[in-house]
C-alpha positions in Angstrom: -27.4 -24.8 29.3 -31.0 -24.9 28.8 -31.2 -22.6 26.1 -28.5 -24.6 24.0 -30.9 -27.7 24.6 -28.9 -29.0 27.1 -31.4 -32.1 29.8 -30.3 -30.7 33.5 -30.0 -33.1 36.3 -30.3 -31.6 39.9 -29.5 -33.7 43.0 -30.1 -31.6 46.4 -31.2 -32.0 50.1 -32.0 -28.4 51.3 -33.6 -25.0 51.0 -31.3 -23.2 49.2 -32.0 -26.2 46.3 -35.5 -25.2 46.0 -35.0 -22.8 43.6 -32.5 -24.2 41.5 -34.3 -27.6 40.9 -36.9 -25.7 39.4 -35.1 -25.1 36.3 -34.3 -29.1 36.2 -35.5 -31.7 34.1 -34.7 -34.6 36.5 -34.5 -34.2 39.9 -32.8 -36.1 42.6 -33.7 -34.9 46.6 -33.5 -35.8 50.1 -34.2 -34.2 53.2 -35.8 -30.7 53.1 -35.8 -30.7 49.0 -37.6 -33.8 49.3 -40.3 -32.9 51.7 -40.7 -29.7 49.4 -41.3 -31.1 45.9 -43.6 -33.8 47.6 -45.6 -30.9 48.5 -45.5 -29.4 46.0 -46.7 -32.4 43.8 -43.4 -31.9 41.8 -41.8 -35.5 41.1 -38.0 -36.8 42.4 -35.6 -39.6 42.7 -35.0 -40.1 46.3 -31.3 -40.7 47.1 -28.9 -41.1 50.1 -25.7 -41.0 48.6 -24.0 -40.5 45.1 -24.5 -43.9 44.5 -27.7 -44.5 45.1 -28.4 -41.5 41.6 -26.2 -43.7 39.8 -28.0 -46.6 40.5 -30.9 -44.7 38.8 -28.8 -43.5 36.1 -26.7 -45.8 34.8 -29.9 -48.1 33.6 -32.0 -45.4 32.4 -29.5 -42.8 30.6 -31.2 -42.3 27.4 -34.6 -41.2 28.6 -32.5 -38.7 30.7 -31.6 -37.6 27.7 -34.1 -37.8 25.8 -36.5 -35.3 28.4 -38.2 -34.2 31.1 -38.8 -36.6 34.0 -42.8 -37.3 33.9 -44.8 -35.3 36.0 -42.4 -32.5 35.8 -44.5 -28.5 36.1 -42.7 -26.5 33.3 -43.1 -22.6 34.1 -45.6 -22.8 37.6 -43.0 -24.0 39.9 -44.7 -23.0 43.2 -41.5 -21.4 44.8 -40.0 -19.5 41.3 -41.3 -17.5 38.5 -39.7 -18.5 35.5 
């Protein structure tokens, strides 16, 4: 999806999401996910349900669209190699 110039969204809690919100260019965590990317310095919506990321989303869909969240590492994720 990236390749075809596609914006990814990731929403996660736990270690196995590590890895996968990596490749995101908006992220939404809680939990262990959360705790990581703080660590790491990497930037994410906090959520506690499904609503809570629309609540985020709804307002601000075309700059979802239109990139990557601010902040956001591209190619020195700490826990991937791209």
């Amino acid at each position: 999806m990236k390749e075809a110039g596609w914006q990814v969204i990731y929403i996660g809690d736990g270690s196995s999401d590590v890895y996968g919100s990596a490749f995101a260019d908006w992220t939404f965590a809680r939990a262990y996910l959360a705790r990581q990317l703080q660590q790491s310095g990497e930037p994410a919506f906090a959520f506690e349900t499904f609503h809570d990321v629309l609540e985020v989303l709804r307002p601000n869909i075309e700059s979802f669209r239109m990139g990557t969240m601010p902040g956001r590492s591209r190619g020195d994720h700490p826990f991937c190699s791209f």
